[in-house]
N, C-alpha and C positions, 0 to 999 in steps of 0.2 A: 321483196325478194329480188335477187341479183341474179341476171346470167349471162353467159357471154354472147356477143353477136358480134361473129367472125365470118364477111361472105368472100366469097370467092373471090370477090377483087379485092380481098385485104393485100396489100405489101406485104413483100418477103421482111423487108426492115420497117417495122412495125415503127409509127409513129412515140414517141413519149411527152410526157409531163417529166418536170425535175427531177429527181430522186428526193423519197423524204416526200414528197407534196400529193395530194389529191386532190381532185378537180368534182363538184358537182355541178352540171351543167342542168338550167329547169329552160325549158320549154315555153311559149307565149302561155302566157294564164289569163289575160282577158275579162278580166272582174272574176274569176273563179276563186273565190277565198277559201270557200269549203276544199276543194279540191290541193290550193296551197298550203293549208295547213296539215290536210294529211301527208304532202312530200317533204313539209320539214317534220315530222313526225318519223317518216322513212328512214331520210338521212339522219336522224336524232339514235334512231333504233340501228343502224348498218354504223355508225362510228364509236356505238357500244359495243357490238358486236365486234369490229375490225376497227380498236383504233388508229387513228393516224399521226404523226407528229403534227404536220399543216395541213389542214385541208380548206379549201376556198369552195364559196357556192357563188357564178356565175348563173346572170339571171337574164336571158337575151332578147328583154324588151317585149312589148305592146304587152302590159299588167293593166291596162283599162279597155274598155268600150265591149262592146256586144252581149259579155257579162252580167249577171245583176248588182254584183257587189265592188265595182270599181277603187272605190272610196277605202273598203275594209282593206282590200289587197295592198293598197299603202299602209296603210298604219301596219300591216303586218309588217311589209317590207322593212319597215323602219324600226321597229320591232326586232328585227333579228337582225340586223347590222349592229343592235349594240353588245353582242357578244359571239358574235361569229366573223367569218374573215368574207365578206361579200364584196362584189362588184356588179352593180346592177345597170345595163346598158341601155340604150337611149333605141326605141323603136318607133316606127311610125306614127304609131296614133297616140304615144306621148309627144311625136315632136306636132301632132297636127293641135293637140289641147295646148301645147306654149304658144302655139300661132291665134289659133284663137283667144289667146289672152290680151292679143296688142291688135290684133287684127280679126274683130267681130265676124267678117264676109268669109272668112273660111272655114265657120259653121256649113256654111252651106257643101262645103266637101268632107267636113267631118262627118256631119249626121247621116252621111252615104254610108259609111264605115261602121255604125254602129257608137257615134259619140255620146246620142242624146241617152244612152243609158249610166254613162258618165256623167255627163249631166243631174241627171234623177238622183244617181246615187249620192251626191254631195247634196240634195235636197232645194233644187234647185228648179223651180217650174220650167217647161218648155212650152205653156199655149202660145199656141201663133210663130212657133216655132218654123211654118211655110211663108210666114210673110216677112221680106226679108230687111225690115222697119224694125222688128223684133229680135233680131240677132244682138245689136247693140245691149242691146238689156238684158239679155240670158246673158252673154262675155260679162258686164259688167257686176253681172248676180255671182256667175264661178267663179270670177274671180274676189271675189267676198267671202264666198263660203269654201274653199277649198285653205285649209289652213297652211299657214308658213311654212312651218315642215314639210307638207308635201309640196311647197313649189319649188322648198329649196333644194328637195331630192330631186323631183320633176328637172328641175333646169339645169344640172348640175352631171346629168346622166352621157357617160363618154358613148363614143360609137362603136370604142371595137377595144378587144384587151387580146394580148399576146401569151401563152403560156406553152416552153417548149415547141412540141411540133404543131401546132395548133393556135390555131388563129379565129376568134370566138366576136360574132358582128350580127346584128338582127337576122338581117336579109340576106347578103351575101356579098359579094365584090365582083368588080368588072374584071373579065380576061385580060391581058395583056397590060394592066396597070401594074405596078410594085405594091404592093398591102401597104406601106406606108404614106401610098400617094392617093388612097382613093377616096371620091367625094363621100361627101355625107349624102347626097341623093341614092347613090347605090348602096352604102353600106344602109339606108333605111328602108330602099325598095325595091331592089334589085330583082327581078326572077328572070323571064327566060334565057339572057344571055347567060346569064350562072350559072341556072341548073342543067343547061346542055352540054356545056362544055365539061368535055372529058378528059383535060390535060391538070398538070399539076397548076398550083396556084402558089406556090412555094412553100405554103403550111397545108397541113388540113384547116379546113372550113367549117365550124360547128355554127350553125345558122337554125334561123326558125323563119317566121312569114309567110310559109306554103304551106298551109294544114295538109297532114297524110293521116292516114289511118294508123299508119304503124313508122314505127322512126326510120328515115330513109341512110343505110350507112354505104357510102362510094368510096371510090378508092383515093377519091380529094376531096368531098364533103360528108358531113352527116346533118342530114336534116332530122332536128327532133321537135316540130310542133305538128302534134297531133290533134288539133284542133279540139283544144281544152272545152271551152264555150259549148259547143256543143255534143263533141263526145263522152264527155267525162273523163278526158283522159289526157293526163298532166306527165308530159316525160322528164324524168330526170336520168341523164346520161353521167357514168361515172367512169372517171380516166384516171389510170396512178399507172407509173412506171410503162410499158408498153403493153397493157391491158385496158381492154372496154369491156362494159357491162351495163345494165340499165336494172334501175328502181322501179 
């Protein structure tokens, strides 16, 4: 179900997507496959309902760790790129699993984050996972068992996509930078210099990486992860013409 969420700091001149175009925007999903496949069942059910001419589903990053089903969430992902219009963006704990793939020792800041359930999910033992002699050999196991296809989606994953007034990045962006200038360290980790900042940023900001309870919408960002993994609740944020709404 769809409704509007219009607060009080919305602009007098409403933000848009092209004409002609619709935007689904999904939220961090975090091994939650269950949870993923009901929001392309949503948006499957809302484009029956309200066709569109184009519509895109924008995906903004960290699809593994903390979850149980890390593993499933790709194959889905990959799964519905081959007939829909997707763009699936590059978040921190995908970019911490390519690191671990060339560089063993940065298990040891993944599995802080919730990695080794990414791990599990490709079938991939972690004993001895604390001693850090054993890192070498779990890297070398994922990356064995993690198949071609997903490393080539994995690696492949951009940081940030442009659509109309909106500007769509995991984390968020640095103040005072140009959106076209900013590092990949902020667009993957960014929070408090972001989320305080109360001036425009030149587009809206549709960002995830700060679980909320309920989708945060400002009058230069929206934050829509509501911290799938553990609440069960998967956002998908929908923009056509100079209207929001959420699934």
């Amino acid at each position: 179900m769809a409704w509007n969420l219009l607060t009080s700091e919305a602009v007098k001149e409403r933000p848009r997507v092209p004409a002609g175009r619709r935007v689904y925007a999904i939220g961090d999903i975090h091994g939650r496959a269950d949870l993923l496949s009901e929001t392309f069942a949503r948006i499957d059910a809302d484009l029956r309902s309200r066709p569109s001419a184009r519509s895109t589903e924008v995906f903004l990053g960290d699809y593994i760790d903390r979850g149980p089903d890390s593993q499933r969430v790709i194959e889905l992902l990959l799964g519905r790129q081959k007939n829909h219009d997707t763009i699936f963006l590059k978040g921190n704990h995908e970019d911490c699993l390519l690191r671990v793939l060339t560089d063993p020792g940065v298990l040891s800041e993944w599995k802080m984050i919730g990695g080794l359930s990414t791990v599990l999910s490709y079938g991939v033992s972690v004993t001895g996972h604390h001693e850090p002699q054993s890192h070498e050999r779990i890297a070398a196991a994922l990356a064995q068992a993690i198949p071609r296809s997903h490393q080539d989606l994995l690696s492949k994953l951009p940081l940030s996509h442009t659509l109309g007034d909106y500007f769509f990045a995991h984390a968020g962006v640095r103040p005072g930078i140009p959106l076209t200038a900013q590092s990949a360290r902020d667009l993957l980790w960014i929070r408090d210099d972001f989320l305080l900042h109360e001036e425009d940023f030149g587009k809206v900001i549709v960002h995830g990486h700060t679980p909320t309870m309920e989708p945060e919408v400002r009058r230069n960002r929206i934050n829509i992860d509501t911290g799938a993994y553990a609440t069960n609740r998967l956002t998908c944020l929908v923009l056509e013409a100079d209207q929001m709404s959420f699934l």
